[in-house]
Structures are given as C-alpha cells and as structure tokens.
mmCIF file of the protein (N, C-alpha, C, O) and its ligand, coordinates in Angstrom:
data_MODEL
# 
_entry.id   MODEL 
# 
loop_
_entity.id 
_entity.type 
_entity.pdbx_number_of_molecules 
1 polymer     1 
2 non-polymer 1 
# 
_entity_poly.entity_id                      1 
_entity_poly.type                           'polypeptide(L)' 
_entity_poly.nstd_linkage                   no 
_entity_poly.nstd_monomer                   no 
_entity_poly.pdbx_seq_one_letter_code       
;(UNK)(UNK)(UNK)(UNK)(UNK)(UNK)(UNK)(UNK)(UNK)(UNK)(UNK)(UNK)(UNK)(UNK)(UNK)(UNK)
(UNK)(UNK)(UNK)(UNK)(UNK)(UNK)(UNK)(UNK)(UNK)(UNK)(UNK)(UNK)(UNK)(UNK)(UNK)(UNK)
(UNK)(UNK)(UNK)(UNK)(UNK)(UNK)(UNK)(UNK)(UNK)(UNK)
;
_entity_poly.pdbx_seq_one_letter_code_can   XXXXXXXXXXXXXXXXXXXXXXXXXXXXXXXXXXXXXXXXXX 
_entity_poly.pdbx_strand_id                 A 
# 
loop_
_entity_poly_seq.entity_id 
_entity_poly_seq.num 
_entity_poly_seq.mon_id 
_entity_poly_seq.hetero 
1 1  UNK n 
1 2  UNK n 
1 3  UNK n 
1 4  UNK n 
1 5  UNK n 
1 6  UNK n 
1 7  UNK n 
1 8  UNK n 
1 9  UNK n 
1 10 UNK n 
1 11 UNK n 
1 12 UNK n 
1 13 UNK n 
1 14 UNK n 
1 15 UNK n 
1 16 UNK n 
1 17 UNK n 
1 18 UNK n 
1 19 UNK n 
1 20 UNK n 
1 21 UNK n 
1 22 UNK n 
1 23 UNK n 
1 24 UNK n 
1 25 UNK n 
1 26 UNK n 
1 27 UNK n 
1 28 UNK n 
1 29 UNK n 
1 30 UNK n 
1 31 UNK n 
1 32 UNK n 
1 33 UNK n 
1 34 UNK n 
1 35 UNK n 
1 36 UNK n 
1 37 UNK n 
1 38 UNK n 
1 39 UNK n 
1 40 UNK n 
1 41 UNK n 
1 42 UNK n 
# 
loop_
_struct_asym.id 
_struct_asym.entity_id 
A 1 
B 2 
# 
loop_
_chem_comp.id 
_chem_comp.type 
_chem_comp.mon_nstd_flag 
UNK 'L-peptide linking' . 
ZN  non-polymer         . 
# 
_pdbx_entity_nonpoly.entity_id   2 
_pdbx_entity_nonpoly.name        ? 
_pdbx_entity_nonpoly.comp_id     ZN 
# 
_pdbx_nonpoly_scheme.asym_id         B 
_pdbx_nonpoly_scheme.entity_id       2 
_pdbx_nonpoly_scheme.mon_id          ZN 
_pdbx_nonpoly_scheme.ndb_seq_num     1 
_pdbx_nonpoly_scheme.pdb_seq_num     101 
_pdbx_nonpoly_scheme.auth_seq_num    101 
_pdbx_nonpoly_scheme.pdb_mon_id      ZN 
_pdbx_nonpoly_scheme.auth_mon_id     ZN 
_pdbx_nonpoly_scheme.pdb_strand_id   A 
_pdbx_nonpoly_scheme.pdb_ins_code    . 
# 
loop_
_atom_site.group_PDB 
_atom_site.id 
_atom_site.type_symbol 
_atom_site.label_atom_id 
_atom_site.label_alt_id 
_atom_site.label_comp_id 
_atom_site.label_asym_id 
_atom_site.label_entity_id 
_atom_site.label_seq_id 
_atom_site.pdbx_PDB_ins_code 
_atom_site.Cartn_x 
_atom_site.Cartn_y 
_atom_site.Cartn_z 
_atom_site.occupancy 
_atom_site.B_iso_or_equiv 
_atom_site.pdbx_formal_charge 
_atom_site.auth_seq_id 
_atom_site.auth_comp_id 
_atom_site.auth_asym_id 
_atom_site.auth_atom_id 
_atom_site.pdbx_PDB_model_num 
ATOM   1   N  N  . UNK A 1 1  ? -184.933 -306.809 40.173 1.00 0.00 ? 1   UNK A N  1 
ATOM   2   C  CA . UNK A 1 1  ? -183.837 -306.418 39.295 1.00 0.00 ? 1   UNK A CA 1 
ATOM   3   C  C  . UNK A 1 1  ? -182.929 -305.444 40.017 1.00 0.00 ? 1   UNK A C  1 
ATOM   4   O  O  . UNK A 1 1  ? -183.470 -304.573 40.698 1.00 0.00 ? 1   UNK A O  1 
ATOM   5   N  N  . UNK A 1 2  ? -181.210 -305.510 39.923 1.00 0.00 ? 2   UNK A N  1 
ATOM   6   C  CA . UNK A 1 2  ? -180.746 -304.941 40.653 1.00 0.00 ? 2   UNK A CA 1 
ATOM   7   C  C  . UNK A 1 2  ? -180.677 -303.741 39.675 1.00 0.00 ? 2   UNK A C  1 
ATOM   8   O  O  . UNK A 1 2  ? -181.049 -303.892 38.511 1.00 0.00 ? 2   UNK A O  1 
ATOM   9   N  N  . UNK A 1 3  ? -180.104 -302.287 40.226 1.00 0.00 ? 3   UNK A N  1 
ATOM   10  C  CA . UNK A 1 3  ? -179.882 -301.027 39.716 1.00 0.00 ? 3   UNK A CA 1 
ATOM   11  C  C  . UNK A 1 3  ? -178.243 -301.630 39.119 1.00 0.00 ? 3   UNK A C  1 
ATOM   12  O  O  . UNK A 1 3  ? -177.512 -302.525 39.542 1.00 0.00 ? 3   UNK A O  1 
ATOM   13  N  N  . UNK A 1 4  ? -178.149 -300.943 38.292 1.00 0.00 ? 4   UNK A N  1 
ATOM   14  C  CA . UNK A 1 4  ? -176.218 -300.634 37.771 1.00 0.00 ? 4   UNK A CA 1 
ATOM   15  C  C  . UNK A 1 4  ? -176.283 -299.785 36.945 1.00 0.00 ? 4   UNK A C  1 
ATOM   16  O  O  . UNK A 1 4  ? -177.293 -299.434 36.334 1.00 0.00 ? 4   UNK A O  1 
ATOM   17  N  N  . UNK A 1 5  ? -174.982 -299.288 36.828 1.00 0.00 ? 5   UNK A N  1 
ATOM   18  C  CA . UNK A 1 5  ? -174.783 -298.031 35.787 1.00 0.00 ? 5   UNK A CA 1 
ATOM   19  C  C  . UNK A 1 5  ? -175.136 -298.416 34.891 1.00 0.00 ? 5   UNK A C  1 
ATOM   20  O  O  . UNK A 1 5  ? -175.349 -299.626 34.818 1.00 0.00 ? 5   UNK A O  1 
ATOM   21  N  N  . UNK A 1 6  ? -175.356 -297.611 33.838 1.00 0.00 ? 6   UNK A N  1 
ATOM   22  C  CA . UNK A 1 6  ? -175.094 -297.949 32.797 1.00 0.00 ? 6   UNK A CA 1 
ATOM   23  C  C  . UNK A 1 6  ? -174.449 -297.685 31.772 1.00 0.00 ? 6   UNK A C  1 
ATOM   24  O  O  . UNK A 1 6  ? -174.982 -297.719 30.662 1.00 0.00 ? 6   UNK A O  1 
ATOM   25  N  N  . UNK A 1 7  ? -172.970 -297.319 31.987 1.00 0.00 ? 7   UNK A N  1 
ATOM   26  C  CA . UNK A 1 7  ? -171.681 -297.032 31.569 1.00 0.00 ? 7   UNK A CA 1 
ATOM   27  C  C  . UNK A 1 7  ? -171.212 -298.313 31.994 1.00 0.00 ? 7   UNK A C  1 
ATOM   28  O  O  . UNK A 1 7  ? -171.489 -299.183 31.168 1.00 0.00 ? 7   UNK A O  1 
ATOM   29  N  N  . UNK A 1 8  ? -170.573 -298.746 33.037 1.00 0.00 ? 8   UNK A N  1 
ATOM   30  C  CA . UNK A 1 8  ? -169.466 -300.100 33.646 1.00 0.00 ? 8   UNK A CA 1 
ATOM   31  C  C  . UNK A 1 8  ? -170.470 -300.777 33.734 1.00 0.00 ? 8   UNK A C  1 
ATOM   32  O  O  . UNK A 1 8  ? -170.058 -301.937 33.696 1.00 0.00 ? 8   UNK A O  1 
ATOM   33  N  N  . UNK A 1 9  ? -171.468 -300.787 33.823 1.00 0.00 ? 9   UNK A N  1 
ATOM   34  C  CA . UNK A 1 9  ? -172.685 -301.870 34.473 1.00 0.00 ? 9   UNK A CA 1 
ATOM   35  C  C  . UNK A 1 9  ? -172.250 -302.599 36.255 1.00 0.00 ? 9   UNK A C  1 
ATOM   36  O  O  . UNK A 1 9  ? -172.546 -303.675 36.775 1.00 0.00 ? 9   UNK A O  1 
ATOM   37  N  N  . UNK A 1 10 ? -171.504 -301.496 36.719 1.00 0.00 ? 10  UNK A N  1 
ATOM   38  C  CA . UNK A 1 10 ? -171.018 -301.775 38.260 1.00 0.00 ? 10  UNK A CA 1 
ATOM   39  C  C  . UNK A 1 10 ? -172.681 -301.538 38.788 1.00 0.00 ? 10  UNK A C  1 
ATOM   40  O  O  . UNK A 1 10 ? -173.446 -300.639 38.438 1.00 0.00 ? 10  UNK A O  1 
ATOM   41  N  N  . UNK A 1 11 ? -172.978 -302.875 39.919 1.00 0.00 ? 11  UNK A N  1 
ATOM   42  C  CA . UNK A 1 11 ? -174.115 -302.664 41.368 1.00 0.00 ? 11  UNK A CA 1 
ATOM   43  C  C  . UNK A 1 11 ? -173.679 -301.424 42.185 1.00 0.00 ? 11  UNK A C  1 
ATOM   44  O  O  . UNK A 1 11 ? -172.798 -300.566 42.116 1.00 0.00 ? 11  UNK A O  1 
ATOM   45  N  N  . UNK A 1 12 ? -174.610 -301.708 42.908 1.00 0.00 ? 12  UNK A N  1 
ATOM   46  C  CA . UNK A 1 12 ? -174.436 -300.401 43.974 1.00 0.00 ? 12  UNK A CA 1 
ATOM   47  C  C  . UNK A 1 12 ? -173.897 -301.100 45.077 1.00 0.00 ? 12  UNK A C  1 
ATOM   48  O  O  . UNK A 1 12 ? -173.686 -300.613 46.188 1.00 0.00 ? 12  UNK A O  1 
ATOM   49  N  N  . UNK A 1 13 ? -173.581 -302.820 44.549 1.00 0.00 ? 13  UNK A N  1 
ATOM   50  C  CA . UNK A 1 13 ? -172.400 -303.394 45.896 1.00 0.00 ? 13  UNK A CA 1 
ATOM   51  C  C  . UNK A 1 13 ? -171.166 -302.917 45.617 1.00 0.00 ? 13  UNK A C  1 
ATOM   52  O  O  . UNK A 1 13 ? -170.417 -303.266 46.529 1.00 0.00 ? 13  UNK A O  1 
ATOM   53  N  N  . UNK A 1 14 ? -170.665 -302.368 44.903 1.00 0.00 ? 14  UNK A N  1 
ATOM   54  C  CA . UNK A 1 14 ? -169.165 -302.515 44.370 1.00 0.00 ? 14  UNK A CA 1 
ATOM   55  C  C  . UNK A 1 14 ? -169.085 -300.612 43.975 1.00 0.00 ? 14  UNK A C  1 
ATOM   56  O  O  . UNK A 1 14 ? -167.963 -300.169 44.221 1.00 0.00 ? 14  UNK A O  1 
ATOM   57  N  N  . UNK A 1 15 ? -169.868 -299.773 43.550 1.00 0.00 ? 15  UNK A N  1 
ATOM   58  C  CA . UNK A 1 15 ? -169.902 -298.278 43.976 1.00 0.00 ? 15  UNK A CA 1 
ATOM   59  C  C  . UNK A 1 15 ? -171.261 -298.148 44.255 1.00 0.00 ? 15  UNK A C  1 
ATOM   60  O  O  . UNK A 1 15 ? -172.092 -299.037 44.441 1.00 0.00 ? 15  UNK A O  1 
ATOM   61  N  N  . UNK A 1 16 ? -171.405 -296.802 44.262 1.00 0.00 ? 16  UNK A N  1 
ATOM   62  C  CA . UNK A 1 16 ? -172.185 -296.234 44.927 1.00 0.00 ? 16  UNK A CA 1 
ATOM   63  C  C  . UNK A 1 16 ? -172.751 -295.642 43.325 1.00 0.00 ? 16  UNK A C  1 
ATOM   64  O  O  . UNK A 1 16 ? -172.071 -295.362 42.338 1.00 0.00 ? 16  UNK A O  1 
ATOM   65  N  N  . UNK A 1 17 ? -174.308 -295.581 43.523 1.00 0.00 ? 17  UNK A N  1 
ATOM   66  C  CA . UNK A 1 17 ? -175.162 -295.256 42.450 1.00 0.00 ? 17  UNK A CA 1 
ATOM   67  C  C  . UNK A 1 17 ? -175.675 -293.941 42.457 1.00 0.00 ? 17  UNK A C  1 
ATOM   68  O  O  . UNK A 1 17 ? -175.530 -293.676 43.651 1.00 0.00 ? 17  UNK A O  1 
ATOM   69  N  N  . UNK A 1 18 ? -176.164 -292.955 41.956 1.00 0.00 ? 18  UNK A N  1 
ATOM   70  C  CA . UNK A 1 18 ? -176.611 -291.806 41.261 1.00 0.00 ? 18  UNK A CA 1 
ATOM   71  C  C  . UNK A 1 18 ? -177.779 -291.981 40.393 1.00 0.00 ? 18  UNK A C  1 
ATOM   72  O  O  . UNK A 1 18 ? -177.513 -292.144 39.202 1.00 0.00 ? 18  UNK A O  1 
ATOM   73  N  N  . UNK A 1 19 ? -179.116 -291.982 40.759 1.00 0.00 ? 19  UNK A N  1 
ATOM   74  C  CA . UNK A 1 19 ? -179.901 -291.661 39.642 1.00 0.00 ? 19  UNK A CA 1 
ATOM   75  C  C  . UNK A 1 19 ? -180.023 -290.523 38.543 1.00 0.00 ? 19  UNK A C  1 
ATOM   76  O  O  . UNK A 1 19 ? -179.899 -289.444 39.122 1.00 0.00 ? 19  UNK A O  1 
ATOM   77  N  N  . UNK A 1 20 ? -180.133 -290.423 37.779 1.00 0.00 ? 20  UNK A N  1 
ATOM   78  C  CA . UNK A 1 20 ? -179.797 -289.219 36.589 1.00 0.00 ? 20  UNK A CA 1 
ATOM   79  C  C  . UNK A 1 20 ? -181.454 -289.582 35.607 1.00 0.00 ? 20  UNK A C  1 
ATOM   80  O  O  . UNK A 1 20 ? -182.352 -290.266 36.096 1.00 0.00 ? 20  UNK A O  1 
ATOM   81  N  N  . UNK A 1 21 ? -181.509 -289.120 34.581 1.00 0.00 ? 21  UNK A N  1 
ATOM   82  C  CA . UNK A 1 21 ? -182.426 -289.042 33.754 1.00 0.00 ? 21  UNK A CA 1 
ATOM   83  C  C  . UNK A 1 21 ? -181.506 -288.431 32.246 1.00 0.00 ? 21  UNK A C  1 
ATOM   84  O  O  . UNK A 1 21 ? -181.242 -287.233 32.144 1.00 0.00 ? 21  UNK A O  1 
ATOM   85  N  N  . UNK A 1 22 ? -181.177 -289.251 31.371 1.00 0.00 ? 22  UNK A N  1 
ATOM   86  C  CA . UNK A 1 22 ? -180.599 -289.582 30.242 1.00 0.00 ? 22  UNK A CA 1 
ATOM   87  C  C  . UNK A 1 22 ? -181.753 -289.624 28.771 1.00 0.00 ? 22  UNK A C  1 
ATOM   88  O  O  . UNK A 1 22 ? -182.548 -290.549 28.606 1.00 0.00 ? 22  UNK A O  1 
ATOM   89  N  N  . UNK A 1 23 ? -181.675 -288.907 28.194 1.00 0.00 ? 23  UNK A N  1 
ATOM   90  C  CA . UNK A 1 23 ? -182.513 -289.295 26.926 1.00 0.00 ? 23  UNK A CA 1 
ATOM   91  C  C  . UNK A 1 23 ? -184.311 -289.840 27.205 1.00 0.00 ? 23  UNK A C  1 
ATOM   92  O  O  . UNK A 1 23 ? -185.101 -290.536 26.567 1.00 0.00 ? 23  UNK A O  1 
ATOM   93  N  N  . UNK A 1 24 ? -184.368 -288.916 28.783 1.00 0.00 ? 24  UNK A N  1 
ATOM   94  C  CA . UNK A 1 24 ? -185.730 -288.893 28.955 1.00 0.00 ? 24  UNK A CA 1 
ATOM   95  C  C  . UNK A 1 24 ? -185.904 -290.513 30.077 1.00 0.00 ? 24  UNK A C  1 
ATOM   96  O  O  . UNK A 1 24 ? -186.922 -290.847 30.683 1.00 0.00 ? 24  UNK A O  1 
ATOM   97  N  N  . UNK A 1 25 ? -184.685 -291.186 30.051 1.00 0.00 ? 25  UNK A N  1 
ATOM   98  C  CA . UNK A 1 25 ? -184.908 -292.495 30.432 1.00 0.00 ? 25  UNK A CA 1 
ATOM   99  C  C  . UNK A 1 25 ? -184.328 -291.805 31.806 1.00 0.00 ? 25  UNK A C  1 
ATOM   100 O  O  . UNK A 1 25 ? -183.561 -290.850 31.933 1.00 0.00 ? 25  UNK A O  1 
ATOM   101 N  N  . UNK A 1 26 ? -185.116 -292.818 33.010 1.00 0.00 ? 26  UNK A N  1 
ATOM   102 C  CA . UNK A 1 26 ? -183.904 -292.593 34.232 1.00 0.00 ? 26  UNK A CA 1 
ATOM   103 C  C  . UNK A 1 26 ? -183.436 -293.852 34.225 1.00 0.00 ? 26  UNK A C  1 
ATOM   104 O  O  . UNK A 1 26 ? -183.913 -294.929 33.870 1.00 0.00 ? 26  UNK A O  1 
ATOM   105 N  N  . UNK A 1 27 ? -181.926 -293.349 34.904 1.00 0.00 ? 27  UNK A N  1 
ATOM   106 C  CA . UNK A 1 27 ? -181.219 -294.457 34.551 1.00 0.00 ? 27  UNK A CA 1 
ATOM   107 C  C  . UNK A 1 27 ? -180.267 -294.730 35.898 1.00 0.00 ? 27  UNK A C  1 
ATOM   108 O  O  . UNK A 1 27 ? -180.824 -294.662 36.993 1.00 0.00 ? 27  UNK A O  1 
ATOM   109 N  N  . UNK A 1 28 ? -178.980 -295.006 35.842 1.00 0.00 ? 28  UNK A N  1 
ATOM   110 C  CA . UNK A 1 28 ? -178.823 -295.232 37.456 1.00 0.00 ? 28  UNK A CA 1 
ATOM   111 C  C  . UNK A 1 28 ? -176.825 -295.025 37.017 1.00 0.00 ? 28  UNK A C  1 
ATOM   112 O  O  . UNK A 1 28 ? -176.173 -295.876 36.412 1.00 0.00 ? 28  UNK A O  1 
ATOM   113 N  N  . UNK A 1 29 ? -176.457 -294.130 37.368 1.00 0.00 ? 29  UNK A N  1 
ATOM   114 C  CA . UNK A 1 29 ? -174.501 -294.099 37.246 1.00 0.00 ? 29  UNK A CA 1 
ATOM   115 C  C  . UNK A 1 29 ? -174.082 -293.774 38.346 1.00 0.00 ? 29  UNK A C  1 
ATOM   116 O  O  . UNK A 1 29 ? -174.532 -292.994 39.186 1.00 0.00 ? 29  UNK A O  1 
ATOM   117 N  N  . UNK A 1 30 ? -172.468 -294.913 38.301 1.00 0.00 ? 30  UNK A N  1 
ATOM   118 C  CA . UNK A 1 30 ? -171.876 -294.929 40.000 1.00 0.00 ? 30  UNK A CA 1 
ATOM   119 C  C  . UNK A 1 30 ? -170.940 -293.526 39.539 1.00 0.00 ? 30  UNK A C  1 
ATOM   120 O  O  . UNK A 1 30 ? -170.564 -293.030 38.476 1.00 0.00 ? 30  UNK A O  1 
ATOM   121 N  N  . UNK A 1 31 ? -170.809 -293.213 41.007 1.00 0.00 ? 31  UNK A N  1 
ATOM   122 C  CA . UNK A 1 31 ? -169.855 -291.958 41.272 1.00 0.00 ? 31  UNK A CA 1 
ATOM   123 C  C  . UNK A 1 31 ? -168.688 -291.539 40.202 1.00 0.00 ? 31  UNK A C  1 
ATOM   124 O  O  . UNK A 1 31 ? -168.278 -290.411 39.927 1.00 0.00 ? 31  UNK A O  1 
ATOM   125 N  N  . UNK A 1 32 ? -168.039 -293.598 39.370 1.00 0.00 ? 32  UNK A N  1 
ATOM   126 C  CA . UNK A 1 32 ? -166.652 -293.048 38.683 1.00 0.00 ? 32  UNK A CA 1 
ATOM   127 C  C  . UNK A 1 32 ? -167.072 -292.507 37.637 1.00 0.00 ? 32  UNK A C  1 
ATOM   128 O  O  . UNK A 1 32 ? -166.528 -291.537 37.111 1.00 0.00 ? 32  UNK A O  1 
ATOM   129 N  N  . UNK A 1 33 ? -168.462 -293.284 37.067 1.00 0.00 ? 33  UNK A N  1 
ATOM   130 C  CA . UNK A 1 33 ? -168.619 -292.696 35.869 1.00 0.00 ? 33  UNK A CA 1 
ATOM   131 C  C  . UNK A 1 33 ? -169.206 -291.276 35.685 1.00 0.00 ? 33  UNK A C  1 
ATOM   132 O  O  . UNK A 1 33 ? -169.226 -290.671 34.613 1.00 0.00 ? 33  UNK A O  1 
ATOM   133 N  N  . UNK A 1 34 ? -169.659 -290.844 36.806 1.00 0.00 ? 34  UNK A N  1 
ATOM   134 C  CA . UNK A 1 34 ? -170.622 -289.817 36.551 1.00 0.00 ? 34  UNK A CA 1 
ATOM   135 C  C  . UNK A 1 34 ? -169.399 -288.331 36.133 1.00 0.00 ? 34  UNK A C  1 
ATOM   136 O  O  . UNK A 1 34 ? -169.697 -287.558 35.223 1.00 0.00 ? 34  UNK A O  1 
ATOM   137 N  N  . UNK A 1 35 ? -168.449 -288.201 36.722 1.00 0.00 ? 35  UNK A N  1 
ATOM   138 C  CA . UNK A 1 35 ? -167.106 -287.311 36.376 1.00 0.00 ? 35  UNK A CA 1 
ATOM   139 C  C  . UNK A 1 35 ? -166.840 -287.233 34.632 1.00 0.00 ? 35  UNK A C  1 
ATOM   140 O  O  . UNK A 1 35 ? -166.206 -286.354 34.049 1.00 0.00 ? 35  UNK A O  1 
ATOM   141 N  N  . UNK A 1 36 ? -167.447 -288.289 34.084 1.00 0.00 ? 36  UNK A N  1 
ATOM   142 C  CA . UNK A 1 36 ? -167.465 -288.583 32.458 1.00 0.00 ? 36  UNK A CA 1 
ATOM   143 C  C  . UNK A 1 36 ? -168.475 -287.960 32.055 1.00 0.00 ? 36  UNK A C  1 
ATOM   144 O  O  . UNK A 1 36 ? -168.412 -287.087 31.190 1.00 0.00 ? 36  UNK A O  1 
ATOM   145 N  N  . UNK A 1 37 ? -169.480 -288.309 32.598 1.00 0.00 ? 37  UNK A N  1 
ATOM   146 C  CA . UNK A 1 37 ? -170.959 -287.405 31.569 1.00 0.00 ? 37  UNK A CA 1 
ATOM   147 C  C  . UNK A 1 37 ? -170.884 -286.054 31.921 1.00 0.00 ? 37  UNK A C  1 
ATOM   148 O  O  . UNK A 1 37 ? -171.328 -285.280 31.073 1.00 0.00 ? 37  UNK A O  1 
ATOM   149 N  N  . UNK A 1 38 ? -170.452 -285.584 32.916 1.00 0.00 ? 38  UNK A N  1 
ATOM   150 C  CA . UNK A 1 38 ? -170.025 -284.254 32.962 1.00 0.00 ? 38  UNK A CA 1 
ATOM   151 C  C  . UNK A 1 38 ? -169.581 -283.262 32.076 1.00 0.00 ? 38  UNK A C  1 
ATOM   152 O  O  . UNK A 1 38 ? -170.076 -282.278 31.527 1.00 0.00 ? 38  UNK A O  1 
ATOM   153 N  N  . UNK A 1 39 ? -168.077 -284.044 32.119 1.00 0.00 ? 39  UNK A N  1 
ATOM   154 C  CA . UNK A 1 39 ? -166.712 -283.477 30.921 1.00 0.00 ? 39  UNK A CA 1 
ATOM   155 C  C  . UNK A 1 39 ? -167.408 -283.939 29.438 1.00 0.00 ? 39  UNK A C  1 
ATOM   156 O  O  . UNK A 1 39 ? -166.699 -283.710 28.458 1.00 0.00 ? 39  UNK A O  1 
ATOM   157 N  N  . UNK A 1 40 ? -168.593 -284.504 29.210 1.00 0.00 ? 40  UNK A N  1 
ATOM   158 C  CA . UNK A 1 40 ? -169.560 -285.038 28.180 1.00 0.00 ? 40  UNK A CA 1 
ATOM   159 C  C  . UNK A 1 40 ? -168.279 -285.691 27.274 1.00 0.00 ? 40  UNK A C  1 
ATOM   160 O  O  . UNK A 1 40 ? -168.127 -285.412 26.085 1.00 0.00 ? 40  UNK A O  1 
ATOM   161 N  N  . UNK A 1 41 ? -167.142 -286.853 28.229 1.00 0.00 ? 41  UNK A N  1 
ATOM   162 C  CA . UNK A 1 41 ? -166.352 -287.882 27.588 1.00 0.00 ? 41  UNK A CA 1 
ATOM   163 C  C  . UNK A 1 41 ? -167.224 -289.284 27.199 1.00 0.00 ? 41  UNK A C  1 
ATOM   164 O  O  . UNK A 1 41 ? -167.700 -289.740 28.238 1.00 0.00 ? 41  UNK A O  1 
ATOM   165 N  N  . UNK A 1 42 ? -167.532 -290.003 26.163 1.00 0.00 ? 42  UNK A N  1 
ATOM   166 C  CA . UNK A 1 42 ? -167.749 -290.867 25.977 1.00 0.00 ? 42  UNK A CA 1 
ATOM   167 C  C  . UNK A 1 42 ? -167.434 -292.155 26.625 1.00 0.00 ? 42  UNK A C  1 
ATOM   168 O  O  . UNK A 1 42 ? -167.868 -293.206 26.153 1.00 0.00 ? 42  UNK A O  1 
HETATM 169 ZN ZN . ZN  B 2 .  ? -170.062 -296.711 36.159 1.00 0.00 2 101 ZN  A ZN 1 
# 
C-alpha cells in the first residue's frame, strides 16, 4: 500500500510526505498540506 496524505490524498511521487500522528492515528501529510494543520485551517 502506497503512503498519501491524507488531506489531497497526493503519493510521495508527486510531493514529498511527513509522518505526523493525528487523533492517535499516524498518518502521512505532503509538505503543502502540512502549512494548514498548523494555522489549524480545515
Ligand atoms: Zn496534501
């Protein structure tokens, strides 16, 4: 199974991935989205 965000559902062919840990889950967000969970934008 490949990794993708799970915001855009972009691979880690097309950005670059970030593992995080979300609601206890780890989970996997590329670079654009991660600037969003930050600013905690939906
Ligand atoms: Zn993303």
């Amino acid at each position: 199974m490949e990794n993708k965000c799970f915001k855009c559902k972009k691979t880690s062919h097309e950005k670059a991935l970030v593992a995080i840990e979300k609601d206890r889950e780890a989970k996997f967000v590329c670079v654009w989205c991660l600037p969003t969970l930050i600013h905690g934008a939906k």
